[in-house]
C-alpha positions as CSV (number, residue, x, y, z in Angstrom):
1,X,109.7,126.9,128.2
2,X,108.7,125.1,131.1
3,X,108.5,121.1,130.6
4,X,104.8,120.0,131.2
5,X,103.8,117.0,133.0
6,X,103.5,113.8,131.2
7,X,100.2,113.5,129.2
8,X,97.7,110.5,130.2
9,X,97.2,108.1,126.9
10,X,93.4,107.0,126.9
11,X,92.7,103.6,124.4
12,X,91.1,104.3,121.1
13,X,90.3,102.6,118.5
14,X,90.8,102.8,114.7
15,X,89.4,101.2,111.9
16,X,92.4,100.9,109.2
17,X,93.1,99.2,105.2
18,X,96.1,97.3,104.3
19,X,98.1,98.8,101.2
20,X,97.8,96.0,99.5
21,X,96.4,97.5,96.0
22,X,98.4,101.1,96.9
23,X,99.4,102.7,93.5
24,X,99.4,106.1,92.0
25,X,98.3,106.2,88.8
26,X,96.0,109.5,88.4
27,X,96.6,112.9,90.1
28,X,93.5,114.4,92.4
29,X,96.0,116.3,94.8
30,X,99.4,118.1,94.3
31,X,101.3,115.0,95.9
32,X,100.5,112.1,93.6
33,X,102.6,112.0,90.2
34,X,102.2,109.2,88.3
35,X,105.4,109.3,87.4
36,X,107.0,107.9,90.6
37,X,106.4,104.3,91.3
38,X,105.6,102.9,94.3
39,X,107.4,100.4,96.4
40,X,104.4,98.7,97.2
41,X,106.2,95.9,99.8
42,X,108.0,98.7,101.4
43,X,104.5,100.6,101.8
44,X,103.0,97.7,103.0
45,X,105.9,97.4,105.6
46,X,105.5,100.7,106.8
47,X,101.6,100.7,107.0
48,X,102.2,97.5,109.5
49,X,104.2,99.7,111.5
50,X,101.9,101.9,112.3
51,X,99.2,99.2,112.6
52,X,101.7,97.5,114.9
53,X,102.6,100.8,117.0
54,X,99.0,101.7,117.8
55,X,98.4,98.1,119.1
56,X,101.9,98.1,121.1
57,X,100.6,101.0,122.4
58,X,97.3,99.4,123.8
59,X,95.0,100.1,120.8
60,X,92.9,98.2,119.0
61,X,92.7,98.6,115.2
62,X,89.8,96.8,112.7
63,X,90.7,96.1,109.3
64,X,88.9,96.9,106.1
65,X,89.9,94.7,103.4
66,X,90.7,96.2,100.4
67,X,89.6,95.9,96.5
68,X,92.0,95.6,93.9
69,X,90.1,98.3,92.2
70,X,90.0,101.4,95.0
71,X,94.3,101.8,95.7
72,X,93.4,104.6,97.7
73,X,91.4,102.8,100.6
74,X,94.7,102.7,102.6
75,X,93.2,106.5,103.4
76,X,90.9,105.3,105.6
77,X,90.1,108.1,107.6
78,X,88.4,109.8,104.4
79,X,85.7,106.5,104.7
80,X,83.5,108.1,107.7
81,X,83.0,110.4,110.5
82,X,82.0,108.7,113.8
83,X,81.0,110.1,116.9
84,X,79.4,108.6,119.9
85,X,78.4,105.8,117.8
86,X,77.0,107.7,114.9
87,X,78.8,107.1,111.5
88,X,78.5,110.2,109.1
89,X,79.6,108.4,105.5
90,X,81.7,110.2,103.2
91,X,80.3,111.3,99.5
92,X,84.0,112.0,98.1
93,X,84.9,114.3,95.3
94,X,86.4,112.7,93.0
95,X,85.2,109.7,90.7
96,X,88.1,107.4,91.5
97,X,87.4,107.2,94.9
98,X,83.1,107.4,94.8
99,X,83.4,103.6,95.9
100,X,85.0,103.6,99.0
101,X,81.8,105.2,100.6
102,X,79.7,102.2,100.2
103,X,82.2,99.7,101.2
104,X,83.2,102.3,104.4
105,X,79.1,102.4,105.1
106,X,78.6,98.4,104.3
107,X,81.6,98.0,107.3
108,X,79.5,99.7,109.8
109,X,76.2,98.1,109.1
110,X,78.0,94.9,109.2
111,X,79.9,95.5,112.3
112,X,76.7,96.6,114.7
113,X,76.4,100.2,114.1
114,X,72.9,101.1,113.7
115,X,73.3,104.9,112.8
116,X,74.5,104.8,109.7
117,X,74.2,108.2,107.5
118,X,74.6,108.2,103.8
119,X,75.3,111.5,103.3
120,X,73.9,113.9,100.8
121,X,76.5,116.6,100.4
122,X,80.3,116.0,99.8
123,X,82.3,115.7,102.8
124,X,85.5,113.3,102.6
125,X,85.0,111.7,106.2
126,X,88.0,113.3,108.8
127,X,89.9,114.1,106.0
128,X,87.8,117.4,106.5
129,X,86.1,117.0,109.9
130,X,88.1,117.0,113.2
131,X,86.9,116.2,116.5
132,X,87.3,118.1,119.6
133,X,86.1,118.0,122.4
134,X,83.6,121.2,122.2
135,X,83.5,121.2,118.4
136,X,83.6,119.3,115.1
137,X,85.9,121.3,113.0
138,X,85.9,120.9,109.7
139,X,88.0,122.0,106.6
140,X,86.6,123.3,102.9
141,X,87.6,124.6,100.0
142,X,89.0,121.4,97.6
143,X,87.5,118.6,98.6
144,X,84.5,118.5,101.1
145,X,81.5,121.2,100.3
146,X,80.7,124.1,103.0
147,X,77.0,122.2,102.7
148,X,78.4,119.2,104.3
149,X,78.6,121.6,107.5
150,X,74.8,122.1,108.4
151,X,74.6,118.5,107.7
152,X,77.1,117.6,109.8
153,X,75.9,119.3,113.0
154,X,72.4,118.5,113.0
155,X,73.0,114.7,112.1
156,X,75.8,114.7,115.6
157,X,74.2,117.7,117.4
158,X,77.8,119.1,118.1
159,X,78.8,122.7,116.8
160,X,80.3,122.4,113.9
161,X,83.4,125.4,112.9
162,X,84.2,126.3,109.1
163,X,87.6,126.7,108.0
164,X,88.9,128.0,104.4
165,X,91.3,126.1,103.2
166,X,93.7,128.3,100.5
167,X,96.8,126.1,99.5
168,X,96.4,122.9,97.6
169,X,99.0,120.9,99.4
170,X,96.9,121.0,102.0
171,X,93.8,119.8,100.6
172,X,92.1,118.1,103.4
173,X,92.1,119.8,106.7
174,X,94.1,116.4,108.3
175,X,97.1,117.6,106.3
176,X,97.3,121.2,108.5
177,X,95.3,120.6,112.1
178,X,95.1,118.0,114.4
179,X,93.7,117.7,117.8
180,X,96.4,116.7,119.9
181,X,93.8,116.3,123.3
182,X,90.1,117.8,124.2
183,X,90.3,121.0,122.5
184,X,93.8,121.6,122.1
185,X,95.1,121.1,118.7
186,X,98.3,122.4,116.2
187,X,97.6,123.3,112.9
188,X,99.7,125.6,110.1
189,X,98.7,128.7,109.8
190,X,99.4,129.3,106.0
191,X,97.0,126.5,105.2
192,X,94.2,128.3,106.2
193,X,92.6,131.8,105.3
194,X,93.0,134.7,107.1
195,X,89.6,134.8,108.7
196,X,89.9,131.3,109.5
197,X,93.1,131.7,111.3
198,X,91.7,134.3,113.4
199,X,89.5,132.0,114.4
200,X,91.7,129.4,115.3
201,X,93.7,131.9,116.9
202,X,90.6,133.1,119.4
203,X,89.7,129.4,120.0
204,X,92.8,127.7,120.5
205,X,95.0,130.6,121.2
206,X,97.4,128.1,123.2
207,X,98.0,126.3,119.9
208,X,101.1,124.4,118.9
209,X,101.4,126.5,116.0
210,X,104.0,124.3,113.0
211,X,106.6,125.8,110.9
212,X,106.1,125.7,107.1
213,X,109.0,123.5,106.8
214,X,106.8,121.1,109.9
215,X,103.7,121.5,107.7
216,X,105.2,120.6,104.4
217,X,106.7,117.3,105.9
218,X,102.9,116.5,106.6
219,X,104.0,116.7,109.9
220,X,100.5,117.6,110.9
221,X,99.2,114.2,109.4
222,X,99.2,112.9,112.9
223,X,97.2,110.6,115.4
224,X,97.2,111.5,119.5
225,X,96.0,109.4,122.2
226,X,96.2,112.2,124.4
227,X,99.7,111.7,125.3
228,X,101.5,109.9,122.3
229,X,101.8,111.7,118.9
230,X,102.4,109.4,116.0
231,X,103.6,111.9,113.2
232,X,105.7,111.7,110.0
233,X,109.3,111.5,111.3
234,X,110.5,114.1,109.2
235,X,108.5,116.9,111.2
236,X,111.6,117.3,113.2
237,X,110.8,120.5,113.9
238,X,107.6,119.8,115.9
239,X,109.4,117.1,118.1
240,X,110.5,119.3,120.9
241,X,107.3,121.5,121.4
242,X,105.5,118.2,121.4
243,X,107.6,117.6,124.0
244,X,107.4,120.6,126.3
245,X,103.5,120.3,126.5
246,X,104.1,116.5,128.0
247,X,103.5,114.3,124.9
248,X,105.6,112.1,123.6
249,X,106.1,112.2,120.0
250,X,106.6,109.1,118.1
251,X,108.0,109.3,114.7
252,X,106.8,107.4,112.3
253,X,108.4,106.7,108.4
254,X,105.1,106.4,105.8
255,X,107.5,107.7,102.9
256,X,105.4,105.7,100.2
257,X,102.5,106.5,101.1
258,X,103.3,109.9,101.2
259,X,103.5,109.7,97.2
260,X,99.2,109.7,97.4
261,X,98.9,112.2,99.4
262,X,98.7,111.2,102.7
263,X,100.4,109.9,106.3
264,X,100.1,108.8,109.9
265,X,96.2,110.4,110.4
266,X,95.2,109.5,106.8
267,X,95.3,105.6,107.3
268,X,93.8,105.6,110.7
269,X,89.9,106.4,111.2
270,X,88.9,107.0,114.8
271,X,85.8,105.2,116.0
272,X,84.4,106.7,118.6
């Protein structure tokens, strides 16, 4: 294949939360066992990497502070959904992490956002919705509830398309899709059902379609300005496609906090 042009980055910005209280010490998702401590100075190290990337690379990132009580709110993606200026809150699904909605919806009224929407059905913030440019895709099936989808679209006013998600490692729809620029996205195809991937396949049917081996590396955990892709560095496998379509792919080591569950995309919430 061909070698495309070099991609043009555009400057985004993310909303992120420090490690500092990261632990694992329940299970709500196939990658957490309490069993395997956390090296919480080297996950602290590698979430500054990233944090330090993203601004090296000309973006600006706000930080949440984090409460010794919520070790998950380095996910901050799962927080919100905000488009245009309009923050969809999250309701999440689990008891341990109910609180991080009201101090992810208290950020936003405290920061100058005045459409701020408390939401009514469970929907775990981008962990489960995806932007593009045409649609708001978003993922069901463990987490966020298919009711969260008519809610979604009438509160941004953007078409909003359901995917089944079928294996628990990829409990979110950040762990097997990303939108990589406008509407052009990779995903795994295994995650999904087979009525959702046929319609992945008629909507993006250029897709950068990942390997198992890709998938399972959460190498579809990723973040793209439109021309760099931060992923897990272990995604060798994507590297080279990446590549061949003009971006450049930037690989990124978030081993420990890969023990809750989560990587590159996970930590960093877009605002819009």
């Amino acid at each position: 294949m061909r070698t495309a042009a070099p991609r043009t980055a555009r400057s985004r910005r993310f909303l992120m939360c420090p490690p500092t209280h990261f632990k694992v010490t329940y299970s709500i998702n196939p990658w957490m066992d309490p069993a395997k401590p956390v090296d919480l100075p080297l996950a602290l190290t590698q979430w500054e990497d990233l944090r330090d990337r993203y601004r090296a690379l000309g973006h600006s990132v706000e930080e949440l502070e984090p409460r010794p009580d919520l070790p998950d709110m380095v996910f901050a993606a799962n927080g919100a959904t905000v488009v245009q200026g309009r923050v969809l809150g999250a309701r999440f699904a689990h008891p341990q992490r109910a609180a991080e909605a009201d101090v992810h919806r208290e950020w936003f009224r405290s920061h100058g956002y005045d459409e701020v929407r408390e939401p009514e059905h469970i929907n775990e913030g981008e962990g489960d919705f995806a932007v593009t440019d045409s649609w708001l895709l978003a993922g069901r099936g463990f987490r966020s509830s298919p009711l969260s989808h008519p809610e979604a679209q009438e509160y941004f006013g953007r078409p909003v398309i359901g995917l089944d998600l079928v294996d628990p490692r990829y409990y979110h729809l950040d762990t097997a899709l990303c939108v990589l620029d406008g509407d052009e996205v990779m995903y795994y195809p295994g995650a999904f059902s087979p009525g959702s991937r046929a319609v992945l396949e008629r909507l993006f049917p250029d897709a950068l379609v990942a390997s198992e081996e890709d998938a399972a590396a959460l190498g579809l955990n990723a973040v793209s300005d439109g021309r760099h892709v931060l992923l897990p560095q272990a995604a060798v496998g994507l590297f080279a496609p990446l590549r061949e379509r003009g971006f450049e792919p930037i690989g990124m080591d978030l081993g420990e906090l890969l023990k809750g569950g989560g990587s590159v995309k996970c930590c960093t919430q877009e605002l819009r």
